[in-house]
C-alpha positions as CSV (number, residue, x, y, z in Angstrom):
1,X,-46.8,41.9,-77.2
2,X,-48.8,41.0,-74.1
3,X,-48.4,37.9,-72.4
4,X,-49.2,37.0,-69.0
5,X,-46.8,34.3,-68.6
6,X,-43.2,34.6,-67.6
7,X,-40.6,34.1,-70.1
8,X,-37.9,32.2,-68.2
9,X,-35.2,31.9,-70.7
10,X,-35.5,36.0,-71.0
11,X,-32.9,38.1,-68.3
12,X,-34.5,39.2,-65.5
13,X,-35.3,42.6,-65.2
14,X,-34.2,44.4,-61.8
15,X,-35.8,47.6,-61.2
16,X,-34.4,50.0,-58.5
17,X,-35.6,53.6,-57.4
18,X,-33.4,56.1,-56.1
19,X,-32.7,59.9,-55.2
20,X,-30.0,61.8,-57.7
21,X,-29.6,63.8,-54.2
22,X,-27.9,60.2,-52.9
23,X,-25.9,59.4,-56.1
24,X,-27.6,57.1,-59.3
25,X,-26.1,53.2,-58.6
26,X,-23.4,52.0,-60.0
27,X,-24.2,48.8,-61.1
28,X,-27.2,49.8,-63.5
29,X,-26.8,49.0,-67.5
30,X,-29.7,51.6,-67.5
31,X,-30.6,55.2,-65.8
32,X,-34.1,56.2,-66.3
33,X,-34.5,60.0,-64.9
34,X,-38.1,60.7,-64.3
35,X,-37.3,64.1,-63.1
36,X,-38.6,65.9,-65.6
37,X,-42.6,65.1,-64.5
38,X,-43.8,67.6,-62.1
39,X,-43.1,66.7,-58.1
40,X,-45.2,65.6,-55.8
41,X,-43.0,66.5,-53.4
42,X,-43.9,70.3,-53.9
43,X,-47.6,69.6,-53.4
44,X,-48.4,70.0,-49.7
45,X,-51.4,67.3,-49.5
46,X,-49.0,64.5,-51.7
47,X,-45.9,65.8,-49.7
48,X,-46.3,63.3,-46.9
49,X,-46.8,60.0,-48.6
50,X,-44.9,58.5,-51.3
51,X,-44.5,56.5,-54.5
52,X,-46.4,53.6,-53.0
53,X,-50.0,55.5,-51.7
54,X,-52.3,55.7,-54.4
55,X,-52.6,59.8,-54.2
56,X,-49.1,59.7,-55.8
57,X,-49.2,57.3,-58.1
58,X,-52.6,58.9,-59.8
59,X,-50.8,62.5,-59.4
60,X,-47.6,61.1,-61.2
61,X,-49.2,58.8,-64.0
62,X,-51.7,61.6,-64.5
63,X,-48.8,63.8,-66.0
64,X,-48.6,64.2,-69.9
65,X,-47.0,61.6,-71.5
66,X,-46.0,59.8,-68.3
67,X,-47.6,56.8,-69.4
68,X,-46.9,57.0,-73.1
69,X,-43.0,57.7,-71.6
70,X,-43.0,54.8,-69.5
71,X,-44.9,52.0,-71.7
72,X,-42.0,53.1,-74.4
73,X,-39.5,52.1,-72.2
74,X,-40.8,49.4,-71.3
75,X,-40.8,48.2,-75.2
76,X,-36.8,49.3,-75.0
77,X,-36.1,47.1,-72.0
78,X,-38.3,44.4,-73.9
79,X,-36.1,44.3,-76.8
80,X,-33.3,44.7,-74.6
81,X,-33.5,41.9,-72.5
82,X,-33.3,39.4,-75.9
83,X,-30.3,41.5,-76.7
84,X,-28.9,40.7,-73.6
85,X,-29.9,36.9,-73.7
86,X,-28.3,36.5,-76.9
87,X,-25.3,37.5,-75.1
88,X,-26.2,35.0,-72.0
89,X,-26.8,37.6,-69.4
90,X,-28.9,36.6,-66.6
91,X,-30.3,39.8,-65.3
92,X,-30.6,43.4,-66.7
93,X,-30.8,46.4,-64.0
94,X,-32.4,49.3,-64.4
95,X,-32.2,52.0,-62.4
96,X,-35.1,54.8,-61.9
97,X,-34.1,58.1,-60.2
98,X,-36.1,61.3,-59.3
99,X,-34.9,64.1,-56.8
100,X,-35.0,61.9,-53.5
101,X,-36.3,58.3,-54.6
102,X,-39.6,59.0,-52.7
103,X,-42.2,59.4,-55.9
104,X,-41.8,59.8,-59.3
105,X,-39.3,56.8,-59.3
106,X,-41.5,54.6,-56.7
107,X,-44.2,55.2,-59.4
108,X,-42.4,54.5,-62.0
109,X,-40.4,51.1,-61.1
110,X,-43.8,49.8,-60.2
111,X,-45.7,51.0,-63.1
112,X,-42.3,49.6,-65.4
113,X,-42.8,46.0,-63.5
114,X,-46.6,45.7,-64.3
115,X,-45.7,46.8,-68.1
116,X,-43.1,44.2,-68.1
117,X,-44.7,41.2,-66.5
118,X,-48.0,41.4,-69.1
119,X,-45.2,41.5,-71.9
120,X,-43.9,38.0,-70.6
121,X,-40.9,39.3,-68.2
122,X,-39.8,38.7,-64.9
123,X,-39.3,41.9,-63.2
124,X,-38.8,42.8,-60.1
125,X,-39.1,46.5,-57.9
126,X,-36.9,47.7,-54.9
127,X,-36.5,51.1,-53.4
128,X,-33.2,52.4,-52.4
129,X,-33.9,55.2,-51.4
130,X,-37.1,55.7,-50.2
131,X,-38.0,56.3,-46.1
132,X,-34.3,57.9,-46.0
133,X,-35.9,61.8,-45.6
């Protein structure tokens, strides 16, 4: 179901990045870990930059079935948003870990936001974790 414009009786959707290494929040209804996609972090020219730079993000949505993983959850967090407005909840967070919330969940928050905006949601990305190494 695409559709470009925001659904504003549909929860928001909070998306937050973060290291395992620093502890998974609290406060998420939902823990997405993207550690098992290779890690950028081991390859020397990617090492440097992270989930933001353009390197990365082609390196980590390059992986098999990274996009075919990802556009599936974002189908899950589609369907659960209206369960969650049924219930009149205002906001559902989701939180996206790798090893130090520098990459693979950078990539992923962002890449989950675009999926869930051209469904019709508001969605929103922050980043715990990265710039703490």
């Amino acid at each position: 179901m695409m559709n470009s414009q925001p659904r504003l009786d549909a929860p928001r959707v909070a998306l937050r990045s973060f290291g395992f290494k620093y502890g998974a929040p609290t406060d998420a209804h939902f823990v997405v870990d993207m550690r098992f996609l290779p890690n950028p972090f081991w390859v020397p020219e990617l090492k440097p930059f992270n989930g933001r730079d353009a390197r990365v993000r082609d390196y980590v949505l390059g992986q098999a079935r990274a996009v075919e993983f990802l556009t599936c959850y974002a189908e899950m967090i589609c369907d659960m948003t209206e369960r969650y407005r049924r219930k009149g909840k205002d906001e559902l967070m989701v939180a996206v870990g790798c090893t130090g919330g520098k990459h693979r969940s950078v990539v992923a928050s962002e890449f989950l936001v675009m999926l869930l905006v051209e469904r019709g949601l508001q969605a929103s990305a922050a980043h715990r974790d990265l710039g703490l190494e």
